[in-house]
Residue, then its C-alpha position, 0 to 999 in steps of 0.5 A: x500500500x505505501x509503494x502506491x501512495x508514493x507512486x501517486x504522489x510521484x505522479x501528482x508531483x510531476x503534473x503540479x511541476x508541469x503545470x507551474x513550468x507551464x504557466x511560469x516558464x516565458x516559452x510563450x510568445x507574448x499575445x498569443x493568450x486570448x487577452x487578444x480581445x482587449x485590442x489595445x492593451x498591452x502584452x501580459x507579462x507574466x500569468x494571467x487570470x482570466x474570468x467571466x462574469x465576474x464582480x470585484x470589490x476593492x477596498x482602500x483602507x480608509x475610503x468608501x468600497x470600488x466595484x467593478x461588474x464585467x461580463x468577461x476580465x482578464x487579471x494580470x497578477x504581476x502588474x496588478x491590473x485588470x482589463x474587462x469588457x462589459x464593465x460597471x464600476x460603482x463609485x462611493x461618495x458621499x452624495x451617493x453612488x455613482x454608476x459608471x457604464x463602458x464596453x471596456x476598462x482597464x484598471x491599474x490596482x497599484x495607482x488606483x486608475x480606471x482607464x475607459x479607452x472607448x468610452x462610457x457614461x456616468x450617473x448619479x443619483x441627483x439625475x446628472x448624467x455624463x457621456x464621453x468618448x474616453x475617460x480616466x477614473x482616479x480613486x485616489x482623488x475622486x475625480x472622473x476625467x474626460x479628455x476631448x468632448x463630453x455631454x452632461x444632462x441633468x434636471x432640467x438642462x443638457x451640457x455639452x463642452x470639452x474636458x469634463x472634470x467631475x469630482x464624484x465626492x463633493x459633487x461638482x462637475x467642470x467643463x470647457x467651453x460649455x454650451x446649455x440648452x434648458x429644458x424647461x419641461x423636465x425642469x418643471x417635471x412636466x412631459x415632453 
């Protein structure tokens, strides 16, 4: 019985080997995984998780919790960072969440960014809306960034301008070169 018990664990020895040869040796040529999909994003550089529908909660020690909800994520271990499609991140602040929608995302753990290449939209619980080509999300200041031109609507008036800066803790928006139209309609709470 104890000649089996070692021959087992020869034997399940060599497969765990093989397996971390497998996923640690850089035999293989950088984007050959199937992170392909993330076009844009760069090489993994060592292993890789990849998930599927997937929600992930950061907690920053003494700030508010970070969520990120995606239909498929792929987690580089070594750079600390995630890259997803499909993506939800629900911001904490202090008037309440703020919902950020994209196709795609990738977050930088260790500088506590949000990285939106294609785009998204932003809303909050006050009814203010945002939607951007491309954005940029800091955790550690708060602030949600979008280089280039963006449109807010909120009660009563729609905003559109450049190089939105929308600090989601104390609740103020900036905007270049902004251009309102009032909705006096949704502003009253009447229809159409």
């Amino acid at each position: 019985m104890s000649r089996r018990r070692l021959i087992f664990l020869a034997g399940l020895l060599a497969v765990l080997g093989g397996v971390a040869f497998a996923v640690f040796f850089p035999w293989r040529q950088a984007g050959t995984t199937d992170s392909g999909a993330f076009a844009g994003a760069e090489s993994p550089a060592g292993p890789e998780i990849v998930l599927h529908d997937v929600e992930m909660r950061e907690i920053r020690r003494g700030e508010a919790t970070y969520r990120l909800v995606s239909e498929r994520a792929t987690y580089r271990v070594i750079p600390e960072k995630v890259s997803a499609s499909g993506v939800t991140v629900v911001l904490q602040g202090k008037r309440g969440e703020v919902v950020v929608r994209a196709p795609e995302a990738r977050w930088d753990m260790r500088m506590g960014q949000i990285v939106l290449p294609a785009g998204g939209t932003a809303e909050d619980r006050a009814g203010w809306s945002a939607f951007v080509d491309s954005a940029r999300i800091s955790l550690a200041t708060s602030v949600f960034s979008a280089p280039g031109e963006a449109r807010l609507s909120g009660p009563g008036l729609a905003v559109a301008g450049d190089n939105l800066v929308w600090n989601w803790m104390e609740g103020k928006m900036e905007l270049e070169r902004p251009k309102t139209r009032v909705l006096p309609a949704r502003a009253l709470g009447g229809k159409g």
